[in-house]
C-alpha positions in Angstrom: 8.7 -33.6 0.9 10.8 -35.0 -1.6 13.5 -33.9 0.2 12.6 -36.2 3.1 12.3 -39.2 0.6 15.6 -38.7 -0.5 17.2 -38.1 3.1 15.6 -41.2 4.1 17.1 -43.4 1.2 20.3 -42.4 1.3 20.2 -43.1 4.7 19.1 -46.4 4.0 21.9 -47.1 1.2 24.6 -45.6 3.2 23.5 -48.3 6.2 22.8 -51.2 4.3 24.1 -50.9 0.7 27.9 -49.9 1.4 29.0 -52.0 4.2 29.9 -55.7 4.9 27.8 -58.5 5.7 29.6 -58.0 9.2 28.6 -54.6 9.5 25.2 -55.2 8.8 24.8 -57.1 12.1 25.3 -54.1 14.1 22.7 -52.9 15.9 21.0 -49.7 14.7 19.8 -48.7 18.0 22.0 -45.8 18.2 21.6 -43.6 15.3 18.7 -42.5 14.2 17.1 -40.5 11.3 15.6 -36.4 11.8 12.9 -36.2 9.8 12.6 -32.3 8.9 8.9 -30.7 8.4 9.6 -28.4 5.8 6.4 -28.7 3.7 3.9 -26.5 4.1 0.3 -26.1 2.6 1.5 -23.5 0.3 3.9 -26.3 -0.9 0.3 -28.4 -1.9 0.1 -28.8 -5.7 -3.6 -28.5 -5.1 -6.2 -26.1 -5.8 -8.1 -24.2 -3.4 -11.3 -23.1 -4.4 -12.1 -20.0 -2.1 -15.4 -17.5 -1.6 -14.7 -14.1 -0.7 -17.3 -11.6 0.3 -16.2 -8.0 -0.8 -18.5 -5.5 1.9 -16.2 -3.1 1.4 -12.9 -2.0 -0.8 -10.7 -3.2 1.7 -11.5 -6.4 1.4 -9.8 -7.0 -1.8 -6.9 -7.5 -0.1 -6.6 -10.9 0.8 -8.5 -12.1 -2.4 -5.6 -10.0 -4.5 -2.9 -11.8 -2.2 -4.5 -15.4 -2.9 -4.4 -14.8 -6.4 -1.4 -13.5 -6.8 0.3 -17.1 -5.2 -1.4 -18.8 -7.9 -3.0 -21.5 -6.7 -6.5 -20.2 -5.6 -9.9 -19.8 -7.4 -11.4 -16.9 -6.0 -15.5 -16.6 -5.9 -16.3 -13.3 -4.7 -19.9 -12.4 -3.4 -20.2 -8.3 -4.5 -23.8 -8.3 -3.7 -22.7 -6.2 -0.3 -20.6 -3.8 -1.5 -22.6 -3.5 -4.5 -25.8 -2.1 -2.0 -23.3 0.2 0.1 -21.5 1.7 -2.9 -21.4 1.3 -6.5 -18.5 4.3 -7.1 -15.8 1.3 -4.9 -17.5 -1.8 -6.3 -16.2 -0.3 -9.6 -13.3 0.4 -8.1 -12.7 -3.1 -6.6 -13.5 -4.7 -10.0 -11.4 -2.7 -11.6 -8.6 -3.7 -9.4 -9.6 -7.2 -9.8 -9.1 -7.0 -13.7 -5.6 -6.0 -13.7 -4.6 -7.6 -11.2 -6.2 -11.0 -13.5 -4.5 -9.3 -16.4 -0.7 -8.9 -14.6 -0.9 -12.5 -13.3 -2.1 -13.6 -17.0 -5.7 -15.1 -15.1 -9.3 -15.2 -15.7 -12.0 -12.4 -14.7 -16.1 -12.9 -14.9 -19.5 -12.1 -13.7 -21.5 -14.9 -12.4 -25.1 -13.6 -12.2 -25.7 -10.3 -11.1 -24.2 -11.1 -7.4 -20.9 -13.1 -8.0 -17.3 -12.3 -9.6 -14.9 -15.3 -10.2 -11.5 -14.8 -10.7 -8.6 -17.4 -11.6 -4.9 -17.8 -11.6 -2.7 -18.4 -14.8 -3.6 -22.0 -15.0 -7.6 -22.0 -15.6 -10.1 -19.9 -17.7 -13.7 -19.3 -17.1 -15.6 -21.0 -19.6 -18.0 -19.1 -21.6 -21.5 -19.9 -23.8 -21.2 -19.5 -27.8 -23.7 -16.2 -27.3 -20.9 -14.5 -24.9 -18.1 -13.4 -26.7 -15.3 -15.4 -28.1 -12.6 -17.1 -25.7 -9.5 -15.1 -26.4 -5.8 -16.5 -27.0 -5.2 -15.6 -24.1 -7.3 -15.4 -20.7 -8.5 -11.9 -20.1 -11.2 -10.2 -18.1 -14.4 -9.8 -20.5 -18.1 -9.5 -19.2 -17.3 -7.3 -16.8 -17.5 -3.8 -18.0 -21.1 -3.8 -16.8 -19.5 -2.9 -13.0 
């Protein structure tokens, strides 16, 4: 995007800034200016907050793929998987941790039905009773899985 901003400005100086007063006169009917499309939504500074429902361990993989680019809060609904199979919900959650620990995120248990994991940039917030907020995000609360 910024890109475009700058394409379009020097295009602007080069027409307007460099030349004559004569020149300036000229029509500019016959050149125009490409705009490219380059930006993407990936390219979005924003945050996307996003459920997930995990029915069964393959499911993890789009919620490990979102995490992993950073830019998504994932809410995860085990309450499925959780009734079909305790031996993969463990699994999954285990999964979840490290992959919250590699990309240096956030891991916790929301009720007995919910999982929320974040990217680098945010921390779950947690009540004086829990335990302590470490220097550094990890994954605690969640060895009850």
């Amino acid at each position: 995007m910024r890109n475009t901003f700058l394409n379009i400005k020097n295009h602007f100086t080069k027409r307007l800034g460099t030349k004559g007063p004569e020149q300036m006169e000229e029509p500019m009917q016959s050149e125009y200016l490409e705009l490219s499309q380059d930006a993407s939504p990936e390219d979005s500074p924003r945050v996307v907050v996003k459920p997930f429902v995990m029915e069964d361990f393959e499911d993890i993989k789009p919620i490990l793929d979102d995490l992993r680019k950073g830019k998504t809060i994932a809410l995860i609904n085990i309450q499925p998987l959780k009734e079909k199979d305790i031996v993969e919900l463990k699994r999954a959650v285990n999964k979840l941790k490290k992959t919250c620990d590699a990309i240096r995120g956030d891991i916790a248990g929301f009720g007995e039905d919910y999982i929320v994991a974040t990217p680098e940039f945010a921390f779950v917030h947690r009540s004086a009773s829990e335990q302590p907020q470490p220097q550094q995000p990890g994954m605690q609360n969640m060895d009850t899985y």
